[in-house]
C-alpha positions in Angstrom: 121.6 77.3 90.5 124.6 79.9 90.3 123.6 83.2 89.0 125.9 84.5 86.7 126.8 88.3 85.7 128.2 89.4 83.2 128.9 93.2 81.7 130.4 94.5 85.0 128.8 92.4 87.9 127.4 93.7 90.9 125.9 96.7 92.0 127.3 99.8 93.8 126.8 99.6 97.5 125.9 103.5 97.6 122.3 103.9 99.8 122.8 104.2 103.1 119.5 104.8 105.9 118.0 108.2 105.0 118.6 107.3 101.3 116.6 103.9 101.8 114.0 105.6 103.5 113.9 108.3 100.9 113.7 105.7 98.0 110.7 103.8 100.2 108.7 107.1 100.9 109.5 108.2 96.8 107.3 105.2 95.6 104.8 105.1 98.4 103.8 108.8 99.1 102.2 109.5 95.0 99.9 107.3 93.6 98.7 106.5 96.6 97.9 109.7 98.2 97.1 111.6 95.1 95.1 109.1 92.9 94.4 105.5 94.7 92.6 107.3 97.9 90.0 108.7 95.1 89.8 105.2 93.4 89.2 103.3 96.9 86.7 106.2 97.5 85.1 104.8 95.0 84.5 101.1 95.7 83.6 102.0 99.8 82.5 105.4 100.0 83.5 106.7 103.3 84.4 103.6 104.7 87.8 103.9 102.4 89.3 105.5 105.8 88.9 102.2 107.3 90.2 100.2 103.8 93.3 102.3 104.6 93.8 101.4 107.8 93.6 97.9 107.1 95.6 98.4 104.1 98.4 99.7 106.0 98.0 96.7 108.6 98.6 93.8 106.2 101.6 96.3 104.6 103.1 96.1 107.8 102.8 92.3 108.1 104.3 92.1 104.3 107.1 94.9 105.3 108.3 92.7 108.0 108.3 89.7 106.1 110.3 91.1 103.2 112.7 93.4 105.9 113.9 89.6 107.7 114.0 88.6 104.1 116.4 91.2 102.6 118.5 91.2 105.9 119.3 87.6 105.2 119.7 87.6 101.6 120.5 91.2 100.7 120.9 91.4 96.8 118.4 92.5 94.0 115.7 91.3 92.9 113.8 91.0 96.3 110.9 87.9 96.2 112.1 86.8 93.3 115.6 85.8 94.5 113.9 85.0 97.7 111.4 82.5 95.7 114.8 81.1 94.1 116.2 80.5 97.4 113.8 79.4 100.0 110.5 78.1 98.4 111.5 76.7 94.3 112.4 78.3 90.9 108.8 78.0 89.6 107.3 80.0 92.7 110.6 82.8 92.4 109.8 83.0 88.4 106.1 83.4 89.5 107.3 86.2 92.1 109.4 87.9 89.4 106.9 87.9 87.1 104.4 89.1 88.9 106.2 92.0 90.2 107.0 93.1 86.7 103.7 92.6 85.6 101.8 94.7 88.7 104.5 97.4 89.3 104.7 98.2 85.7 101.0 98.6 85.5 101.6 100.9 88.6 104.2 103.1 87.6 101.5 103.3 84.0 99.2 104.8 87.2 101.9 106.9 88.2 102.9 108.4 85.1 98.7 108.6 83.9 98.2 110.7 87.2 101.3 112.9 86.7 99.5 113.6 83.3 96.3 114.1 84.6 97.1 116.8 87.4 99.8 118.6 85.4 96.9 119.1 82.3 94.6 119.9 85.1 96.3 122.8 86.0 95.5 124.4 82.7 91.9 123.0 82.1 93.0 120.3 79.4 91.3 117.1 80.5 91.3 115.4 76.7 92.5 111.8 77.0 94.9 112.1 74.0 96.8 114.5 75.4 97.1 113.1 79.2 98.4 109.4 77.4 100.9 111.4 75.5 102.2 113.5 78.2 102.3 109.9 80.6 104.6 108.1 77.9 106.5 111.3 77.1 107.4 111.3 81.0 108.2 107.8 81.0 110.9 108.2 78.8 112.5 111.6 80.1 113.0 109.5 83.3 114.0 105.7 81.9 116.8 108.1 80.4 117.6 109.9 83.8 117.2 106.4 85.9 119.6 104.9 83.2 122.4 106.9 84.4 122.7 105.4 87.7 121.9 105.3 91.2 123.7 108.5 92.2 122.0 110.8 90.2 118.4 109.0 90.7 118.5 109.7 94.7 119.0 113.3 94.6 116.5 113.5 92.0 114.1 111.5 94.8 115.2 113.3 97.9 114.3 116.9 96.3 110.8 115.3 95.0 109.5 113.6 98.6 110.5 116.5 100.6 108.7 119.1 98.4 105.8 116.1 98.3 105.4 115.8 102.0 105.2 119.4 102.4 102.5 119.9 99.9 100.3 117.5 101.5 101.1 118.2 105.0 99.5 122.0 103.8 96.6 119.8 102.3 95.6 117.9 105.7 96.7 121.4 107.6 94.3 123.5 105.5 91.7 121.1 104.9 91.2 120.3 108.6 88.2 123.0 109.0 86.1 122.3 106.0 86.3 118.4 107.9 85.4 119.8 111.0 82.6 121.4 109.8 81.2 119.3 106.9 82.6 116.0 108.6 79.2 115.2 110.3 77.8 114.7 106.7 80.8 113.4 104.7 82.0 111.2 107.1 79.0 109.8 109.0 79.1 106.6 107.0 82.4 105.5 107.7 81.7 102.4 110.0 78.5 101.6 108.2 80.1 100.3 105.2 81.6 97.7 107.2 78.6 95.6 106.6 79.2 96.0 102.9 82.4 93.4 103.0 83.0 92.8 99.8 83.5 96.6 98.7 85.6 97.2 101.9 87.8 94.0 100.7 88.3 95.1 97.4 89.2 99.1 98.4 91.3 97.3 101.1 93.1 95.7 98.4 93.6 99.1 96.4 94.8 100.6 99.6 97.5 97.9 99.9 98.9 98.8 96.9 99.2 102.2 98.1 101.5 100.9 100.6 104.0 98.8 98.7 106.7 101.2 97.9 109.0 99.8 101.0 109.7 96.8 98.2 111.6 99.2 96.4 113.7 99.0 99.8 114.1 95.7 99.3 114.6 95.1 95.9 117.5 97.2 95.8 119.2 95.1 98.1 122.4 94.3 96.9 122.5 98.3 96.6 122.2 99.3 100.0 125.1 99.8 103.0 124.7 97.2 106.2 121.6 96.0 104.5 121.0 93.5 107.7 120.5 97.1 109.5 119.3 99.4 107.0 116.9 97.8 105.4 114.4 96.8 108.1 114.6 100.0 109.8 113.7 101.6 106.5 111.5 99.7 105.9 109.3 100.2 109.4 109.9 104.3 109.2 108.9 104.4 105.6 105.2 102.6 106.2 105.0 104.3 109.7 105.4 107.6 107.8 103.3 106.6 104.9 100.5 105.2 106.7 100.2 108.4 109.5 99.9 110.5 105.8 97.5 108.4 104.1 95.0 108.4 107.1 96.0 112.2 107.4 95.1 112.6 103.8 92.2 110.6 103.2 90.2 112.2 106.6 90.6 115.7 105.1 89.7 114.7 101.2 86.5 112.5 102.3 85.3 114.9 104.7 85.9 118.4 103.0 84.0 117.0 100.0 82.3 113.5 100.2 83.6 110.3 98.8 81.2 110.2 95.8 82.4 113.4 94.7 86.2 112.9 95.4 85.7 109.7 93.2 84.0 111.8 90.7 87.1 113.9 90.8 89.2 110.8 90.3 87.4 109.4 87.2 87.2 112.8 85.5 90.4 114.1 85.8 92.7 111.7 87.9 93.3 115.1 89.7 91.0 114.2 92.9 93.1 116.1 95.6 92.8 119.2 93.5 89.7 119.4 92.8 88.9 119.1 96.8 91.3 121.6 97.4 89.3 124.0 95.8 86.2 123.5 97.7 88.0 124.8 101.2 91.2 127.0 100.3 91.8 130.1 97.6 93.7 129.2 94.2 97.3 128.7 95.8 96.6 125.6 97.8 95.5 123.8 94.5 97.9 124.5 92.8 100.7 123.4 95.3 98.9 120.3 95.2 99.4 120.3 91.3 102.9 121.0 91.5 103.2 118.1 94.3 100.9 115.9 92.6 103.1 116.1 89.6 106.4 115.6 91.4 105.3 113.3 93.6 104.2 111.0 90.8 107.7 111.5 88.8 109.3 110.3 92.1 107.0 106.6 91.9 107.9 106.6 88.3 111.2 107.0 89.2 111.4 104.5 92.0 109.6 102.0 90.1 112.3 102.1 87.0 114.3 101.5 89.4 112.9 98.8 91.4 111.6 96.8 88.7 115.2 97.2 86.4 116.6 95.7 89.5 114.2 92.8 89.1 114.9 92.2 85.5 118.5 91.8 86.1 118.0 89.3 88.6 115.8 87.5 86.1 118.3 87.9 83.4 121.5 86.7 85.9 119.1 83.6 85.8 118.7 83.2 82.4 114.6 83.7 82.7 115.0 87.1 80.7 117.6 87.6 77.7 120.8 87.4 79.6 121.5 90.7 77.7 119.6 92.2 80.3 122.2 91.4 82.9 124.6 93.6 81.8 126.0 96.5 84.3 127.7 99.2 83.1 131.0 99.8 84.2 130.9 103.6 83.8 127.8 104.5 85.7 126.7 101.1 87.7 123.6 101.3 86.2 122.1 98.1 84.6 121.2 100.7 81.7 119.7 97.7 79.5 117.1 96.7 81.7 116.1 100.3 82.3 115.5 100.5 78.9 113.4 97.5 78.5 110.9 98.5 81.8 110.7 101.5 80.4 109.4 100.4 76.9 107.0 98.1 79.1 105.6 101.0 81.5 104.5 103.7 78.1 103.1 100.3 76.2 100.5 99.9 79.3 100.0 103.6 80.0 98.3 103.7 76.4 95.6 102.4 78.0 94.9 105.8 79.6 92.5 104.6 82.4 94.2 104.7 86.0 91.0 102.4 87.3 92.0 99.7 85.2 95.6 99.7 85.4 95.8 100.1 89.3 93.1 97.4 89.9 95.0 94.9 87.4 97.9 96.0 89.9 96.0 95.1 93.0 95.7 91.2 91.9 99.3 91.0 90.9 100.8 92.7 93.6 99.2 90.8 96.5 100.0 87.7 94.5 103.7 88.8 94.7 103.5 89.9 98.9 101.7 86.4 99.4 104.8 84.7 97.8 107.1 87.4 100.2 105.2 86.0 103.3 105.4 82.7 102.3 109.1 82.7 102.2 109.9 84.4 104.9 107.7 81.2 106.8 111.2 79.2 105.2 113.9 81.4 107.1 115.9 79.3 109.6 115.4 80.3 112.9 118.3 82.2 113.3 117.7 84.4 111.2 114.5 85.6 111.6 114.1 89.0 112.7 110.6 88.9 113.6 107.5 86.2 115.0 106.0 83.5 112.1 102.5 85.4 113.3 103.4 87.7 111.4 104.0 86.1 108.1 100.9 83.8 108.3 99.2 87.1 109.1 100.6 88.2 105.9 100.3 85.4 104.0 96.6 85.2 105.2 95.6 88.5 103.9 97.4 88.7 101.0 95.5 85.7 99.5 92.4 86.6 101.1 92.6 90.0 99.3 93.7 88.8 96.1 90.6 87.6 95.0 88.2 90.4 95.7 89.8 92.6 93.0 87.4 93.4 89.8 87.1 90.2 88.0 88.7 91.6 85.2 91.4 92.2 87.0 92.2 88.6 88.4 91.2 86.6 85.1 94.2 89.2 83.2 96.9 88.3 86.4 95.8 84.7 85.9 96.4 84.7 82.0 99.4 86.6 82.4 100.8 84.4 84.4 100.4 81.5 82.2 101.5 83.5 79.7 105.0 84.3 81.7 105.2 80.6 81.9 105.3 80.4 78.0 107.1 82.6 77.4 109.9 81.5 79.7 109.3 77.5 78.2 109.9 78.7 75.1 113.1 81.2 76.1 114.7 78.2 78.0 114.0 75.8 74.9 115.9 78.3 72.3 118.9 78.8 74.4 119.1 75.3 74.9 119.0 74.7 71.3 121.4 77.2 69.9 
């Protein structure tokens, strides 16, 4: 099938290596470290140290898979055009559709948890006013992301340094409150192992943690020497990312439990914070708000612009509104499909609960990597970067995962998914018609 373009054509080639791994660090290091740690805290008590580590593990397996992937076929869109091209157009639609459906609901998590820590900082935990604030930040930055790569990048490169410093302080600071209460806090890390199905299920929130390096590769047809670029992003960004989540997730479970960071976490969506305070005067804390709330503005951001780049490639294909495909000349920004995530993203962050919408993120999302891995198993052998272990290690986990999720979780990815399927049926029926 030839994709077609219209309004402009292709992307800028304008991200070169620190940029890439800029943009993969900007979605990973946020919701992950400042929320997601808390929710997985949760579901496995101590033993989310070890859900991270295996988290990170699969991501690396995934990572690969997609780096090989982009290298070989570097334009936007990432699994979906990868579905299209090496496995069928019903598994890319699938991809596509999944990756709109979980990111979205994760960027609804980002922008919930920017709400939540920047409220925090003075005492307002109402749920009214945390949705309102989420959607209100949803649209400040569809508007910035709308006005095109350029601008977007420096916005991200000022947010993850100030982010990595912040919690670098936090793991710093914290590390003698674990030393001392760590005996207590963190004594049932291993034992929980026994408990598989909650390590599973906070393995699979931990996963989503991770998946920021997509951005990377969704951006494809954006990036400079992609066959280059993109996988070494892509391995620096989850190296980076995974050394900080472990970091992270030692010094909140040990300085103040894991029943009472996922206390934190239900109550305010402020769980670094709130642990913070238990070890270090009033200054620490409120870094961590001021991080907590840029870090999550710099997911948001990534994800407008990661999943825009999806709906483009979607609508080049004709399974969106091929209005959607248009690129503005002016600013090379495919300002339409900005403007149509962004709608999406403050619709689900009404639902003001960041449990529900990062679990119904988990399902999705490994659904997505487990079509990534399977394509990657369909590269020819020349240009595969890395072994097929890896992939079926990949592949493996991702489906393995994908079904220990909350129940409510998978039964809403499954209807979705039918639902997507309609919906495209009946898009592809009209055109024809008209």
């Amino acid at each position: 099938m030839t994709v077609r373009q219209e309004g402009g054509g292709a992307l800028a080639r304008v991200v070169g290596l620190p940029g890439a791994i800029l943009l993969g660090l900007g979605s990973i290091v946020g919701t992950g470290a400042f929320v997601s740690i808390g929710i997985a805290a949760g579901v496995a008590g101590p033993t989310v140290l070890v859900a991270i580590a295996v988290g990170a593990l699969l991501a690396t397996c995934n990572g690969l898979s997609s780096a090989q992937l982009a290298a070989a076929h570097p334009v936007s869109g990432g699994t979906y055009e990868y579905g299209y091209r090496f496995l069928s157009p019903s598994l890319g639609f699938s991809a596509g559709w999944m990756f709109l459906c979980a990111k979205s609901a994760s960027a609804a998590t980002a922008a919930l948890g920017f709400a939540g820590y920047a409220l925090d900082l003075f005492g307002v935990t109402d749920s009214g006013w945390r949705i309102g604030l989420a959607v209100g930040a949803v649209c400040v930055l569809t508007f910035l992301v709308a006005g095109g790569m350029a601008r977007s990048n420096a916005a991200n490169a000022a947010i993850v340094g100030f982010t990595l410093i912040v919690l670098g302080a936090f793991a710093l600071l914290g590390m003698p409150a674990t030393l001392e209460r760590g005996a207590v806090t963190l004594a049932g890390t291993f034992a929980g192992v026994g408990d598989l199905r909650s390590l599973l299920e906070a393995s699979a929130l931990m996963f989503v943690a991770y998946t920021g390096y997509g951005r990377i590769a969704t951006l494809g047809e954006e990036v400079t020497a992609p066959g280059r670029t993109i996988p070494r992003a892509i391995i620096v960004t989850l190296l980076v990312s995974a050394l900080l989540y472990l970091g992270v997730g030692t010094v909140a479970v040990g300085s103040v439990g894991a029943e009472e960071l996922a206390r934190l976490t239900a109550a305010t969506a402020a769980p670094l914070e709130g642990a913070a305070r238990s070890f270090a005067g009033p200054t620490l804390p409120l870094l961590l708000a001021l991080g907590a709330i840029t870090a999550m503005l710099g997911v948001l951001l990534n994800l407008l612009l990661g999943l825009s780049r999806v709906l483009l490639a979607m609508a080049r294909r004709r399974d969106a509104p091929g209005s959607l495909s248009v690129v503005e000349e002016r600013t090379r920004s495919p300002r339409r499909a900005v403007l149509a995530v962004g709608a999406g993203i403050a619709a689900i962050a009404l639902i003001g609960d960041v449990r529900v919408t990062w679990s119904f993120s988990a399902f999705t999302v490994l659904i997505y990597y487990a079509l990534t891995n399977l394509a990657a198993l369909r590269l020819p052998s020349e240009a595969r970067l890395f072994p097929v272990w890896i992939s079926v290690a990949g592949l493996i986990g991702c489906l393995g995962l994908a079904f220990w999720v909350e129940s409510g979780a998978l039964i809403a990815g499954l209807l979705l998914l039918v639902a997507g399927f309609g919906a495209r049926t009946l898009f592809r029926r009209g055109r024809s018609s008209t």
